[in-house]
C-alpha positions, 0 to 999 in steps of 0.5 A, spaced: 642 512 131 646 516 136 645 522 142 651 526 139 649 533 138 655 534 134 652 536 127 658 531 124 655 525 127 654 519 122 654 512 121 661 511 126 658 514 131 656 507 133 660 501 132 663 494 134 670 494 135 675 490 130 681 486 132 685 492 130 682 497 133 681 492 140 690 492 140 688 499 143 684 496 149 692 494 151 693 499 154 694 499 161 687 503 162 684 498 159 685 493 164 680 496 168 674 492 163 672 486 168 667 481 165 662 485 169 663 490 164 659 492 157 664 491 150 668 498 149 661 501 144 663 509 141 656 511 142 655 517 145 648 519 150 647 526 149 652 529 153 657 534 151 664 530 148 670 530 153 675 534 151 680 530 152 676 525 146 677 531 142 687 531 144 687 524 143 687 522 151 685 517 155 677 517 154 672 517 160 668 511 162 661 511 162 656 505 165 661 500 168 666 503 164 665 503 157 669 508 153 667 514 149 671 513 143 676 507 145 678 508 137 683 514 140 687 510 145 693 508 142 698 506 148 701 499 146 699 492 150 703 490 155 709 485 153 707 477 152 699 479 153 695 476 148 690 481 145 684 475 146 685 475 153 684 483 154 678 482 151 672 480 154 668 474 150 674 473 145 676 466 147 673 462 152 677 464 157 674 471 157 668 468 156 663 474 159 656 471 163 649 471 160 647 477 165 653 481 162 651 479 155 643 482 156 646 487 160 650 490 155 645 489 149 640 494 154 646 499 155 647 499 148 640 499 146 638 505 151 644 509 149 643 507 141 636 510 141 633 516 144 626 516 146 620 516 140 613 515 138 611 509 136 604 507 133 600 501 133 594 497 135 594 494 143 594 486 144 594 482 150 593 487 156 595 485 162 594 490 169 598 486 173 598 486 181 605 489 181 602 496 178 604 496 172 601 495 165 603 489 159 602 489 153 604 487 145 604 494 140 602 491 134 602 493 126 600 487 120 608 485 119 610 486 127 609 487 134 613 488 140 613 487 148 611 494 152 611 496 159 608 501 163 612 501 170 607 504 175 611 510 176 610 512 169 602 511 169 600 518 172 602 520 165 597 517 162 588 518 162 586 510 162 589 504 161 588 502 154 583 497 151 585 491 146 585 493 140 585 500 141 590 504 136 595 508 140 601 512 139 607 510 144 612 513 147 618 510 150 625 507 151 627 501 146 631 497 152 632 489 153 629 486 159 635 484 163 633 478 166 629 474 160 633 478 154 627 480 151 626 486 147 620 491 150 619 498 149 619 502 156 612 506 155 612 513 158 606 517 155 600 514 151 596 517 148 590 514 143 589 515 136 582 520 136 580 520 143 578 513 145 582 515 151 580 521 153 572 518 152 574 511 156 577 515 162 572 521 162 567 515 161 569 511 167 569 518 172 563 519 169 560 513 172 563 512 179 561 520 179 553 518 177 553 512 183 555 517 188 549 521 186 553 527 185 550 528 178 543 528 181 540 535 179 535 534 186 543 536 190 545 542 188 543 548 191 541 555 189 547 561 188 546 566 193 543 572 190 546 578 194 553 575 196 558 579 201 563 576 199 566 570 194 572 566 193 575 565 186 580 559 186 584 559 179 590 562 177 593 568 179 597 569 174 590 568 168 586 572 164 579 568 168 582 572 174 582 579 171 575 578 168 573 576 174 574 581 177 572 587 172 566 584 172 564 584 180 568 591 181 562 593 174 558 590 177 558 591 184 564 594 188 561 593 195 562 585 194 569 581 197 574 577 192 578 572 196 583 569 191 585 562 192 591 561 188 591 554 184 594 552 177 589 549 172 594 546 167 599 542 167 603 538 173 600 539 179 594 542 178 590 537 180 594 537 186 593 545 187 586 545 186 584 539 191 588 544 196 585 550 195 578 546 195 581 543 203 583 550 204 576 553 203 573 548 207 578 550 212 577 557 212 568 555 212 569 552 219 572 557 222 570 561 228 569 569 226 571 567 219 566 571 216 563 566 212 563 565 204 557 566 199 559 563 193 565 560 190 567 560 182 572 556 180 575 556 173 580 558 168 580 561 160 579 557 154 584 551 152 585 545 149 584 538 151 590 537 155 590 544 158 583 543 161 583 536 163 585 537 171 578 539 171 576 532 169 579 529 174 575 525 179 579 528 185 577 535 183 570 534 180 569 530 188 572 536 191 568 542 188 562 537 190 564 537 198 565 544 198 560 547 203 559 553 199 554 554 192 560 553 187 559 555 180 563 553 175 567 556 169 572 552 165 574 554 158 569 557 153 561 555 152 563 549 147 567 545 152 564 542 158 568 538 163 565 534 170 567 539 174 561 543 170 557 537 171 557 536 179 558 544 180 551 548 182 551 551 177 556 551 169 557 558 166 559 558 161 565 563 161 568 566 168 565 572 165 558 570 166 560 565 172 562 573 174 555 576 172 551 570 175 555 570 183 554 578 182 547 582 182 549 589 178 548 594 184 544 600 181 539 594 178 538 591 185 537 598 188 533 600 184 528 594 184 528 595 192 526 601 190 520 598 186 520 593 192 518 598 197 512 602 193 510 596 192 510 594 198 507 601 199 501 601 195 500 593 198 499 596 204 494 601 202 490 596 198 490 592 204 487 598 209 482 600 204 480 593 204 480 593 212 476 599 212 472 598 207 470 590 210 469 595 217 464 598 215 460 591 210 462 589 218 458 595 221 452 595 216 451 588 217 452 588 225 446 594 225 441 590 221 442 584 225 441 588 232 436 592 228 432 584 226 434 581 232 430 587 237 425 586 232 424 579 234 424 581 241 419 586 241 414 581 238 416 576 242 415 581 249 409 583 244 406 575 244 408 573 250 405 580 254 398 578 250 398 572 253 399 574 260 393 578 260 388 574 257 390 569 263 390 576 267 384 577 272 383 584 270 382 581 263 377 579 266 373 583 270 373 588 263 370 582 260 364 584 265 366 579 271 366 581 278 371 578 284 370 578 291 375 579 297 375 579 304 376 584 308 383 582 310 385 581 302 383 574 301 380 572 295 373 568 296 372 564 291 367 559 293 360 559 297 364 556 303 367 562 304 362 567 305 356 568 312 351 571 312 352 578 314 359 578 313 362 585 310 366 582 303 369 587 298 367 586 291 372 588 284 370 591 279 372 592 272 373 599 274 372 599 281 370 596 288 364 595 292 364 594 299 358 589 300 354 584 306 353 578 305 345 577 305 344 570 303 348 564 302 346 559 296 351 553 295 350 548 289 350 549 282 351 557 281 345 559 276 341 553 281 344 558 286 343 564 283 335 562 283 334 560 289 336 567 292 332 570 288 326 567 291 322 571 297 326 570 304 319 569 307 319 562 303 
């Protein structure tokens, strides 16, 4: 197998050197091959052939000075050399080392062989503490050694499980220092998505320990935003429909695009900073502030939308300090960053309609609002009123019942007074005797013979002289004076 990009590239095009062909190597620009050097090959690695190969001249070296095509050197040894010494292993005395033997088979092999797909099953994984990966591909009837240097797994979602069918591609090599075939894995890529589950599978789950998948943390999207930010591509169709929807729907509303790649290398880089820049921006002072962010791009395949499965990007839409809704892909295709977001659209329409209020609706639900408000008002003054006047008709009852109850009290209580009244009892026919001075005289003690009294009647007074003083029991008295004075 050759990299020539010649059309008339064949079998020869890689090849050892016979006895005939190594005389060549006498020449005196073939002195240069040392021990240290692989045995001359004629693969080509792709590049474009020297022109000097096509006039027969001196070819140009490549990795450690191995000929293009030593085949076309055609000056004559040096007189007296043997050709077995010119040639490095051809006798013991040019004996090439162990490391230039495993050296030059790599060479060979990664010169042979372009990068390919390979498939099989994985067997004995090992995720060294070096960073790099370990394990066997495998088929019923062989298996081969792979490694994935640590610089090449950013290529690849997830280490892959044993037993797990995956297509491989990489670099045939020779690890120099065991001599031992292994495939230079560079991409990997499971058959089916057993990957792309396990990786998504194990995001989701230090996602879910976070609580960032809790529905009780994400926050309601402002109704009536000022002004939006959209971070996406600036060059997409997700920008553009964005922007008809919002300019359809409401013209007073403020785009900021943050611009990001959504696919590709880089992206997840791209996106994380623009989240950073937001949050920036949030924080500072007469920024003006942000109401409501949408980030999110059109519809695309697995691999065109797995940026927005990333940890770091879900983990920054999360952090954001700004209600975000999300929108990647179409309906079927739903990603974490749809998850952790405030809210998931389905398309970055719909994340447009549901940021932005159309503007006609809302004025014309502030205009129902304000005669409902009216007409609220007017219910509750009637009501005031009407309990006024309850209030009023009540108060007078009361005052009313409450006068009456005191006049009867006045009523009982006067009845009372003037039955212990002295004037209830002079009408009751009885008299009351006084002095002259005004004093009552209620015993017999206070009265002399001849002396003046006043006498109150029940409808007047008499002026009086004591005739006769009688003490004792009254009607004893009373007859007593009545007996002739001469007795």
């Amino acid at each position: 197998m050759s990299r020539r990009r010649r059309s008339d590239a064949g079998a020869g095009d890689l090849f050892l050197f016979s006895s005939e062909q190594f005389e060549a190597l006498l020449a005196p620009g073939a002195a240069e091959l040392t021990e240290g050097t692989a045995p001359p090959l004629a693969a080509d690695d792709g590049e474009d052939v020297d022109p000097a190969e096509r006039d027969g001249r001196r070819p140009r070296r490549r990795r450690g000075g191995v000929a293009r095509n030593a085949a076309t050197v055609s000056e004559p040894a040096p007189y007296g050399v043997p050709a077995e010494a010119m040639i490095p292993g051809a006798s013991p005395a040019s004996a090439v080392s162990v490391a230039t033997l495993t050296q030059t088979t790599k060479d060979v092999l990664e010169g042979a062989f372009v990068p390919l797909w390979v498939r099989g099953e994985v067997t004995d994984f090992k995720a060294h503490r070096n960073g790099h990966w370990y394990f066997s591909l495998r088929d019923d009837r062989a298996q081969i050694k792979c490694v994935v240097w640590s610089r090449d797994q950013r290529r690849v979602i997830a280490p892959p499980d044993d037993g797990m069918q995956v297509v491989a591609l990489g670099q045939l090599t020779v690890f120099p220092g065991r001599g031992e075939l292994q495939f230079s894995v560079k991409a990997l890529d499971a058959v089916g998505d057993g990957l792309w589950r396990k990786a998504l599978e194990r995001t989701l789950g230090r996602l879910d320990a976070d609580g960032l998948l809790d529905p009780g943390r994400k926050r309601p999207i402002p109704r009536y935003p000022r002004r939006i930010a959209v971070i996406t591509s600036p060059d997409g169709a997700a920008l553009h429909d964005i922007v008809s929807v919002v300019r359809r729907r409401c013209a007073t509303v403020e785009i900021v695009v943050v611009p990001a790649k959504v696919q590709g290398d880089g992206a997840i880089d791209e996106l994380c900073a623009a989240f950073a820049r937001l949050g920036r921006w949030c924080d500072a002072p007469g920024a003006g502030g942000l109401d409501t962010v949408i980030v999110g791009r059109g519809g695309g395949g697995r691999e065109d939308l797995w940026a927005f499965n990333d940890e770091r990007v879900a983990r920054a839409v999360a952090e954001c300090p700004v209600p975000t809704i999300s929108a990647v892909g179409h309906e079927v295709d739903v990603t974490l960053c749809d998850l952790v977001a405030d809210l998931r659209a389905a398309t970055p329409s719909a994340a447009a309609e549901a940021a932005v209020p159309v503007l006609d609706d809302a004025r014309a639900e502030v205009r129902a609002l304000g005669a409902a408000l009216a007409a609220a008002a007017r219910r509750c003054v009637e009501r005031r009123r009407e309990h006024v006047a309850r209030t009023a008709r009540a108060f007078t009852v009361a005052a009313r019942q409450t006068a009456e109850r005191r006049r009867a009290l006045v009523e009982q209580t006067a009845a009372r007074l003037h039955a212990l009244s002295p004037l209830a009892t002079l009408a009751r026919g009885y008299a009351v005797a006084r002095s002259v001075d005004g004093e009552s005289l209620g015993s017999a003690r206070h009265f002399a013979r001849g002396m003046p009294f006043h006498l109150l009647l029940r409808d007047g007074a008499v002026r009086a002289r004591a005739e006769g003083v009688e003490r004792g029991k009254p009607l004893a008295a009373a007859a007593n004076l009545q007996r002739p004075e001469a007795e």
